[in-house]
N, C-alpha and C positions, 0 to 999 in steps of 0.2 A: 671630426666635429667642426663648425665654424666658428668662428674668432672675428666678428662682425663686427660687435660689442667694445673692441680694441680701442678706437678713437673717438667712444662715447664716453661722458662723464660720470663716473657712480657716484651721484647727489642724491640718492633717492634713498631715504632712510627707510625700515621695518613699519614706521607707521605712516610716511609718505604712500608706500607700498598699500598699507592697508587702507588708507584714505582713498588709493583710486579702485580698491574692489569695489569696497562699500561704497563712495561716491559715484561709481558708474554702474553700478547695479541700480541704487536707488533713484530713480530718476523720476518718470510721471505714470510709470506703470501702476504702482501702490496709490496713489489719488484717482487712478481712472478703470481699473481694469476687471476690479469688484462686479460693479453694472455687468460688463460683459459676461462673465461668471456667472453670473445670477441668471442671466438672462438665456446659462448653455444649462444649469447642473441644478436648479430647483431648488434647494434648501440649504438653509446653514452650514448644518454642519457636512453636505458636502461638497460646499465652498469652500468652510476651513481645510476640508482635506484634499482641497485641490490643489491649497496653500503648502499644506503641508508635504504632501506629495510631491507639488513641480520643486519645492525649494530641496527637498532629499536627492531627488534627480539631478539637481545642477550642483550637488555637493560629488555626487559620484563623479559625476564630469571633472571637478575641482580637485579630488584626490590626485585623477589620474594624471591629468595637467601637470601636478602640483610633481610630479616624478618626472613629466618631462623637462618643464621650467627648469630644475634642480641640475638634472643632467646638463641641457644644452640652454645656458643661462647668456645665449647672445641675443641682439637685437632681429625682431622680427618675429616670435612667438611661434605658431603655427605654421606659419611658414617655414622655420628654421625644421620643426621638428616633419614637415612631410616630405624637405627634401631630403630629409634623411634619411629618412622609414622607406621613400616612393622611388624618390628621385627629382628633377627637377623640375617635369613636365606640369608631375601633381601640385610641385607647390608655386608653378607659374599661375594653374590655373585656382588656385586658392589667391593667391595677390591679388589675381586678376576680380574676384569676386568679391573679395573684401574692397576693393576699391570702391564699386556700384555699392553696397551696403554701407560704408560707413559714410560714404556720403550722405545716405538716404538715413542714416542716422543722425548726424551732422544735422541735415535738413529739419528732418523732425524734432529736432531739440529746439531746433531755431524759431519752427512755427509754433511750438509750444508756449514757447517763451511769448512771442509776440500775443498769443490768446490771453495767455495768465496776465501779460498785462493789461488786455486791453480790459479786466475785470477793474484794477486800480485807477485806470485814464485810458472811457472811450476811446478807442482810434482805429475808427469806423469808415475813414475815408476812404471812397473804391475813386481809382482813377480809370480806370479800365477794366471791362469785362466783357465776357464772350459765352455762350451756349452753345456746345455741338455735340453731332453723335459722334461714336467711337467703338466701334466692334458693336452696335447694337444697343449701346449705354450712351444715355443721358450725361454730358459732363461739363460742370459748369467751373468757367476757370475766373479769376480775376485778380487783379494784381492793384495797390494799394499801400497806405501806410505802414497796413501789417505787413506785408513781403519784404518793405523799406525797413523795416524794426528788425526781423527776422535776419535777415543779412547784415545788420549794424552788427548783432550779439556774435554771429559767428565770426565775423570781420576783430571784434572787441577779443573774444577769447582765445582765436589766432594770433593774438599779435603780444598778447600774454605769453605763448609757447614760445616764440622765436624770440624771445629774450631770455631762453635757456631755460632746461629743464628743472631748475630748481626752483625757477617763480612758478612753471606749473603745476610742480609738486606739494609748494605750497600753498596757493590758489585750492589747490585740489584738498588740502588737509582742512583749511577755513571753512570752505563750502560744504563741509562732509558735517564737520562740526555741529553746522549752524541749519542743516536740512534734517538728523537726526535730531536734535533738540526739539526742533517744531513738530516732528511725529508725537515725541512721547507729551509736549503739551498738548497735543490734541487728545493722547491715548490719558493722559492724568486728569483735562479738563472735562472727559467725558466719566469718567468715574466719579471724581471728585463735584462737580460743579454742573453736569448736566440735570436740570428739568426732568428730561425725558429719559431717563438712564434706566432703561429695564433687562437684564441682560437674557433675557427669556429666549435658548437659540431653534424653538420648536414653533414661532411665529410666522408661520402662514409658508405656502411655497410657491415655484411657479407655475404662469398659466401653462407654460410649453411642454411639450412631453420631452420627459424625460430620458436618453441611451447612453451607451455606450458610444458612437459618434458622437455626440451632444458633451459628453463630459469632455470627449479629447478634443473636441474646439475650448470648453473653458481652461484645461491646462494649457493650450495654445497660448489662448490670454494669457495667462498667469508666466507660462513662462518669456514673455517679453518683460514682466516687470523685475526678472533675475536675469536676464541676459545682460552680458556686460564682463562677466567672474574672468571669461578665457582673457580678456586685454592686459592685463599683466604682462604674462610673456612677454607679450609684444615690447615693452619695456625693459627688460629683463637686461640691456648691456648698459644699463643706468642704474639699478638698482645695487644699493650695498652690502655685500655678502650673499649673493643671490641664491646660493645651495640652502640657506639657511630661511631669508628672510619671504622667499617666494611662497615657498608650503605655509607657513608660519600666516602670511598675509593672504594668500585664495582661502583658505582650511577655516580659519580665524573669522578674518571676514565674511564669507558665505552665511556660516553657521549665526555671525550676530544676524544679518538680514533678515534671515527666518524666524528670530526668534523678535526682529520689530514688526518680520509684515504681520505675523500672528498677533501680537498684540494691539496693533491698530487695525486689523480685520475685526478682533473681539470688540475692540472699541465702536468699528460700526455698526456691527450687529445690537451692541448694547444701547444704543443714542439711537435706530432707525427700525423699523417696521419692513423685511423683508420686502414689500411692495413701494416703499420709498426708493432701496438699493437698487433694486430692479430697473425703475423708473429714471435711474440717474443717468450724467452724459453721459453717451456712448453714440453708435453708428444709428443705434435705432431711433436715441432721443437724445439728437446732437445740440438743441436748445436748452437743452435742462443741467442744472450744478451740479458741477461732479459731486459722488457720496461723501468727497472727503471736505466738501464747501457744507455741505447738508447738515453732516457730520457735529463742525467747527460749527454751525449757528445753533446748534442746541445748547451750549454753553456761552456763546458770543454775542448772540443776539445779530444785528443787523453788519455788525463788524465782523462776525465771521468771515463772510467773503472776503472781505478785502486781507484779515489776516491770512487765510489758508492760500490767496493767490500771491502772496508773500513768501510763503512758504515754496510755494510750485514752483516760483522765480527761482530761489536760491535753491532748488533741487534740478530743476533743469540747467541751468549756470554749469551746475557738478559733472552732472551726467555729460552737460556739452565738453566739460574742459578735458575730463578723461576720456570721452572720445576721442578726441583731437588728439592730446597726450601719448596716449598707445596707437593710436591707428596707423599716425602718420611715420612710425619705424619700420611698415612694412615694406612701402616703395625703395625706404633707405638701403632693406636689406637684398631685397630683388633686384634694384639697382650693383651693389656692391660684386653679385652675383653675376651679372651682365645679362639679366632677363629684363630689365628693362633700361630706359635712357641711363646712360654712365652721368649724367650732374647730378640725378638725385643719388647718388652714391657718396658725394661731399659735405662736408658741414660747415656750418659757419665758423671761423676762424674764431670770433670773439664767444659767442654762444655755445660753442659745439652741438647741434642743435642742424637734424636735417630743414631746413629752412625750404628748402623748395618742394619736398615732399607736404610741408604743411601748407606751403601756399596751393599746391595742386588740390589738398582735399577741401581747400576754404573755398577754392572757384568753383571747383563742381559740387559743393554743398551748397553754394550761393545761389546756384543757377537752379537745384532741385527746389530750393525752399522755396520758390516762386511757384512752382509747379506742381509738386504733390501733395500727396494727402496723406494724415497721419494714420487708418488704422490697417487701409491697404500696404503701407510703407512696414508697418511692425510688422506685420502679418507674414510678408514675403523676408523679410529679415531675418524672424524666427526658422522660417521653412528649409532657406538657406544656411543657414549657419548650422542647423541641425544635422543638416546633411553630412557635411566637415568635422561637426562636432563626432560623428561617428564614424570618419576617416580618420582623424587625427587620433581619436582611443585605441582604434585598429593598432595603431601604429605602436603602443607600448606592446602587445603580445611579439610586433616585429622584430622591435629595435632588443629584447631582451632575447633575441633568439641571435641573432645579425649581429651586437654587441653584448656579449653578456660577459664579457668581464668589463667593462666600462664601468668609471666612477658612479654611483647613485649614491647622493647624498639623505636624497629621500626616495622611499619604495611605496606606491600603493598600497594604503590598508587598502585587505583583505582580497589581495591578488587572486585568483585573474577572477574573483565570482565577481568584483563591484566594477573593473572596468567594464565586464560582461552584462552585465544586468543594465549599466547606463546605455551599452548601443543597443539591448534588445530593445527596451522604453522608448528610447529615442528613435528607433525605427518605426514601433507601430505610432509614434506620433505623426511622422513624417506621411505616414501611408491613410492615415486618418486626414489630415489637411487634404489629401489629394481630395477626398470625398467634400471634405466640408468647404473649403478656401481652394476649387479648380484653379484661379482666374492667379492669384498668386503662385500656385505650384508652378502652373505651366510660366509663368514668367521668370521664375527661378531656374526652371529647366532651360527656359533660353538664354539666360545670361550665363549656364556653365558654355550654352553649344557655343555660343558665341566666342568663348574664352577659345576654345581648341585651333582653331584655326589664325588666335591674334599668339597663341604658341609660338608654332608655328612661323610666322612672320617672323617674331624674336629669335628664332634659333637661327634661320636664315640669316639676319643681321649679324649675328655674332656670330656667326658660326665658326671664324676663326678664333676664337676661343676656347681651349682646351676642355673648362670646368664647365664648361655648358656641357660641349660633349660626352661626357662622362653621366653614369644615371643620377 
């Protein structure tokens, strides 16, 4: 097993721990991804069960985790547990993939954040913009105040982290605090205080026909608003007591998530008219308030807005910080490994804190947040990560064959039927996107091919290295 984790600090308490599930779960998914929903699966209630559905799925995922975290509690998550299970190659090409996505999470936190504000203070300034085609699409780019905003928050909440992971642990626990708070005021203010509070869930459905394709785009959606559970690990040679506090904090935290997005889904349904939800931002009607701004003015009156993009601030802040947080231990570890540059292998003397791995995700998040777009970005993040999320479950049936006398502090409820059931699901979601989200798949698909051959490259460099050589 790796011992990675050795010249990290374990500052990360059980509820630091459980601050950055919940905090980077809840991020802008649960304010935005309803619309989407609505506008794949037709009615209520099987909205709510789309809710309920993807969040039992990313629990199953969270069990199994939650047995590997336990066992192999070093820095690097996922990566730690494929070189284990695979070998190197695999979990080269897993860093290699997490890099592109969590940038492109990074990014999206950033452009979020610059939208939510520009709901409190106009900042509307375009300084440049461009029209062109691209594979046959329309793409209009432009760069501005919000690009400039967008880069200040990620620059801002990087620089939090490299002053050591206990500011961002704690960073991480405020923001978690203060973004669940503002749910259940919206979910109390619509019970209590809404006007328009009917909770009638047999209100009208939609205009689109309804499949089975069609629902596994809306868990598509839905599970971008619980992606986030697996980043733990990643942290795992920081956290204290890790056999213990890991299961304790995915298992724990997950299961709240589900039990707030449900009751702020009831809440919308009960404050909004199925054809309002519908109607809300998304891809289709990117000018219109999200359901959860809609929401917030049935009780708020004109001030809604302005409170619920208060809210979205201090929820993408969260989501951005435990991005960063967990993400950036993965170059540490592959570095440490000799599959990638040997500096990001080092820590800050004073911070203990990979420092140069954070600055590497801040630039190339800085550089995406100018340039993408937010629903293509989840979209292909989801498709990809899924993919790994069902190599890395793989890997308990291995690792319990490969090592089975090995310490497990914690075992999988309900071996092997629930890791099994989460890669069957998780399959036919993956194969469902190819139909619904082509233009994403195949770019998912290129950025593994791509990885194989930058393998490759690293093995060559190092090749005088013994533990590279080795599987």
């Amino acid at each position: 097993m790796n011992n990675q984790g050795k010249n990290l600090l374990r500052n990360l308490s059980v509820f630091s721990a459980l601050s950055i599930v919940m905090g980077t779960v809840i991020g802008t998914g649960i304010f935005l991804k309803t619309a989407v929903i609505a506008q794949n699966t037709g009615n209520t209630l099987i909205i709510l069960a789309v809710w309920i559905f993807s969040g039992l799925l990313a629990l199953t995922g969270a069990l199994t985790y939650a047995e590997l975290g336990a066992m192999m509690p070093d820095a690097g998550g996922e990566y730690v547990f494929l070189k284990t299970a695979y070998g190197r190659g695999t979990a080269f090409l897993y860093g290699w993939i997490r890099f592109f996505l969590t940038g492109g999470s990074i990014a999206a936190y950033g452009a979020a954040f610059s939208i939510f504000m520009n709901d409190l203070y106009p900042i509307n300034s375009i300084w440049f913009e461009s029209e062109f085609q691209l594979l046959g699409q329309e793409v209009y780019w432009h760069f501005g105040l919000k690009q400039i905003l967008a880069v200040a928050v990620i620059l801002f909440i990087s620089g939090i982290n490299l002053l050591g992971v206990i500011w961002g642990g704690n960073t991480q626990i405020i923001l978690t605090g203060a973004k669940i708070a503002g749910i259940f005021i919206i979910v109390a203010g619509v019970f209590f205080f809404s006007s328009e509070s009917n909770c009638n869930f047999f209100n009208g459905s939609s205009p689109e026909p309804v499949s089975p394709k069609t629902v596994g785009a809306g868990i598509l959606a839905a599970l971008w608003a619980y992606s986030g559970w697996q980043y733990l690990p990643m942290a795992a040679g920081e956290i204290r007591n890790p056999s213990r506090n890991i299961p304790i904090a995915l298992i724990l935290g997950l299961g709240l998530v589900i039990i707030i997005y449900l009751l702020i889904n009831i809440a919308y349904f009960c404050a909004l008219p199925l054809n309002e939800i519908y109607s809300s931002n998304s891809t289709k009607y990117p000018f219109a308030l999200s359901v959860a701004a809609k929401t917030a003015q049935t009780f708020l009156g004109g001030s809604g807005l302005k409170f619920i993009s208060l809210i979205f601030i201090l929820s993408t802040i969260g989501a951005l910080n435990g991005t960063i947080l967990t993400n950036s231990r993965v170059p540490f570890a592959m570095a440490s490994d000799r599959l990638f540059f040997s500096k990001f292998s080092r820590l800050n003397q004073k911070s203990r804190v990979p420092v140069r791995s954070i600055i590497l995700f801040t630039l190339w998040a800085s550089l995406l947040s100018v340039t993408g777009t937010f629903d293509q970005l989840t979209n292909l993040i989801v498709i990809t990560s899924s993919i790994f999320f069902i190599i890395t479950t793989l890997s308990v049936f291995i690792l319990r064959r490969k090592f089975p006398d090995a310490e497990r502090p914690y075992k999988t409820f309900g071996y092997p039927y629930v890791p099994a059931v989460f890669i069957l699901l998780t399959a036919g979601i993956v194969i469902n996107s190819v139909q619904t989200n082509p233009v994403e798949a195949a770019m998912s698909l290129l950025i593994i091919v791509i990885g194989l051959p930058a393998y490759f490259i690293f093995k060559k460099t190092f090749k005088g290295n013994n533990s590279l050589n080795s599987p």
